[in-house]
N, C-alpha and C positions, 0 to 999 in steps of 0.2 A: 145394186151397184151404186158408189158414187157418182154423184153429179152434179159438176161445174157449169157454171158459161161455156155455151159453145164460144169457141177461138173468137174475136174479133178480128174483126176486117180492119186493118189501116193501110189508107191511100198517102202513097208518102210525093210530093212533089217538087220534086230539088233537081235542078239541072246538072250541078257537082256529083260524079259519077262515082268517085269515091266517098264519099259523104253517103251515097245513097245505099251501095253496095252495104256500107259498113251499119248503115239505118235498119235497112234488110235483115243484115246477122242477127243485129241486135234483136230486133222483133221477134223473128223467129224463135230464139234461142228463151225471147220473156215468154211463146206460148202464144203468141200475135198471128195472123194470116197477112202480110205484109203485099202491097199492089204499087208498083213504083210508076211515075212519069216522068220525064226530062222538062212538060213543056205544060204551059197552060191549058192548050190546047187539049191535048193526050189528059192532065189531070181532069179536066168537065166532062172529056168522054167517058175516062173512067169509069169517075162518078157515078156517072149517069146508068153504068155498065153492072158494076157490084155491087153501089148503093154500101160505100164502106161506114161502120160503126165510128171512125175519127179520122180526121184530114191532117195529118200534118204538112206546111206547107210554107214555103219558100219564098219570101218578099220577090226574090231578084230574080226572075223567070225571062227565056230570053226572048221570048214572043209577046209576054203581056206584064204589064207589072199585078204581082201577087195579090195587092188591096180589093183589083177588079175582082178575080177569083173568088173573095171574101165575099163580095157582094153580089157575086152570080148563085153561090152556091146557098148564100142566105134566102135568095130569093127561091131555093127548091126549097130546102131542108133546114133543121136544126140541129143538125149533124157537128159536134164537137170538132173545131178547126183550132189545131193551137200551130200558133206561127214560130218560124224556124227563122232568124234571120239575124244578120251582120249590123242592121240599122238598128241604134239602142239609141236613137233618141228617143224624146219625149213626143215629139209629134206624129212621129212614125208610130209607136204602140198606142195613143190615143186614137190615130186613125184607124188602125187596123180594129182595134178594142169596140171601138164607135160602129164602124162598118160589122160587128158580128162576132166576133172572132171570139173564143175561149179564153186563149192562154198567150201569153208572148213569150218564146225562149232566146234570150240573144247566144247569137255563138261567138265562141264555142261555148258548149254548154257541155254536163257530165253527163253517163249515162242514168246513173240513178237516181238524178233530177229530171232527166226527160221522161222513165219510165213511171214516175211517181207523179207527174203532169199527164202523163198517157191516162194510168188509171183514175186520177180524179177526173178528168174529162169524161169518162166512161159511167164513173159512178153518179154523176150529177148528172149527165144523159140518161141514164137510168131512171134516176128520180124523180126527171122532168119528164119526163113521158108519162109517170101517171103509173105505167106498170110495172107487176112485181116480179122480177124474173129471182129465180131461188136457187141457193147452192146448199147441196145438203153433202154432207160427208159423217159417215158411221150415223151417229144419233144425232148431230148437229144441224141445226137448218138455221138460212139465215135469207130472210123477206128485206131486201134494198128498200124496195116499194114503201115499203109500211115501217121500216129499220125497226125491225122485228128480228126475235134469236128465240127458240127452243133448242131444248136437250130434250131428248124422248118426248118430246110433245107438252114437255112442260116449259111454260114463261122462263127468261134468265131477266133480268136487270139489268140493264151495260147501261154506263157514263157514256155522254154524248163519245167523248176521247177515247173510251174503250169497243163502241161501236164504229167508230172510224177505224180505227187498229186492226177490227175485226175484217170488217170490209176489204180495206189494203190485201190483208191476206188474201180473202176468200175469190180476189179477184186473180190473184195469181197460185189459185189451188195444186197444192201438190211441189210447188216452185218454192226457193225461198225469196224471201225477197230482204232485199239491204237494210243496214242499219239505217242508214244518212238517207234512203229512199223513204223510211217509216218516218222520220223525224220531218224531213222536208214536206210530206203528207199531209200532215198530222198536227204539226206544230209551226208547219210554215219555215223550218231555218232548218237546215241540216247541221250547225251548228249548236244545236240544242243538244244537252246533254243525254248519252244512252242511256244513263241511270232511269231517264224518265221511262224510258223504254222497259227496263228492267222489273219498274215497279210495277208497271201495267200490263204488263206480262205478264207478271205473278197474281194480279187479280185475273185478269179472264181466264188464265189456266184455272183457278180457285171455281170458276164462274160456272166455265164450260166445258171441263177435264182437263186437264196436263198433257194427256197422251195425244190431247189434236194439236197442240203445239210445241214445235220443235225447233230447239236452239240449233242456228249451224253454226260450227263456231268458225269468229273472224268472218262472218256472212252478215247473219240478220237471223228471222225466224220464216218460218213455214207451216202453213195450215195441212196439215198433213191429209190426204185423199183417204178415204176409208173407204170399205162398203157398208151400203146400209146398214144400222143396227136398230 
């Protein structure tokens, strides 16, 4: 059989009830195991409860302000917290940044910048722990840990840019995932041109077969699930 990452856990923490609902969908629908709170309080219990894979988490909380949070949770874990918040100043994301935190999203933000912050959070949590957790699909296998790739058991070669590409994917196996999501990853600007996309697509197809990657079109691409080969 193929085998991905089992689903991660993300603790979402926003008092905004539509915001969070629609957080939810979203999650779900990326392949996410989604656990919501309204309040500081309820988000530590959580925590404490599921022990989620990534926090994402809300400055404006109506019980505590969200920084505290930052620094409770830091003091458990090193559980990937990217913040979700209206304050885009400069002192508010150095504090929070300072205090632990991952990532800073000011809102409103897109969905497929949040989901491509979701998954770097995830893959550098990975990496930081030290262990090698693996997704293997047909003959492909792919070692985070070590950023390691065989085909049938044989070495590939991948550019730093074509092992991140690869990752991106493998982290949303089977799913595709967006153009402006690979670009924002990968290259840091969603802004950046597809074509780069296009051309490094065309080497790891070269790399790693064709047939594990699939154009959607007007989407993005998709590491396609296989069974083992």
């Amino acid at each position: 059989m193929s085998a991905g990452l089992n689903p991660a856990t993300v603790l979402v923490v926003e008092d905004d009830l539509n915001l969070t609902a629609a957080l939810v969908h979203t999650l779900k629908a990326a392949g996410y195991r989604p656990i919501s709170a309204r309040t500081a309080a309820a988000g530590l219990r959580w925590f404490a409860h599921y022990a989620p894979d990534l926090v994402l988490l809300d400055l404006g909380l109506p019980d505590r302000d969200g920084l505290t949070v930052i620094e409770e949770i830091r003091g458990r874990a090193a559980t990937p917290i990217v913040v979700l918040s209206a304050r885009g100043g400069e002192a508010v994301r150095v504090a929070a940044l300072d205090l632990g935190a991952d990532d800073f999203v000011q809102k409103p933000f897109g969905v497929d910048e949040l989901l491509a912050r979701i998954r770097a959070g995830l893959r550098h949590a990975i990496q930081a722990r030290g262990s090698t957790p693996v997704v293997r699909t047909g003959p492909l296998e792919i070692d985070f840990g070590r950023r390691a790739v065989t085909v049938a058991g044989a070495a590939v070669s991948l550019t730093p840019k074509e092992f991140d590409l690869l990752s991106e994917l493998a982290l949303s196996l089977g799913r595709p995932v967006g153009h402006k999501a690979l670009l924002a990853a990968v290259w840091g600007d969603e802004g950046a041109e597809i074509q780069y996309l296009r051309v490094y697509m065309g080497q790891l197809r070269q790399k790693i077969g064709a047939e594990l990657i699939r154009s959607v079109q007007g989407v993005g691409y998709e590491l396609v699930a296989q069974a083992d080969g």
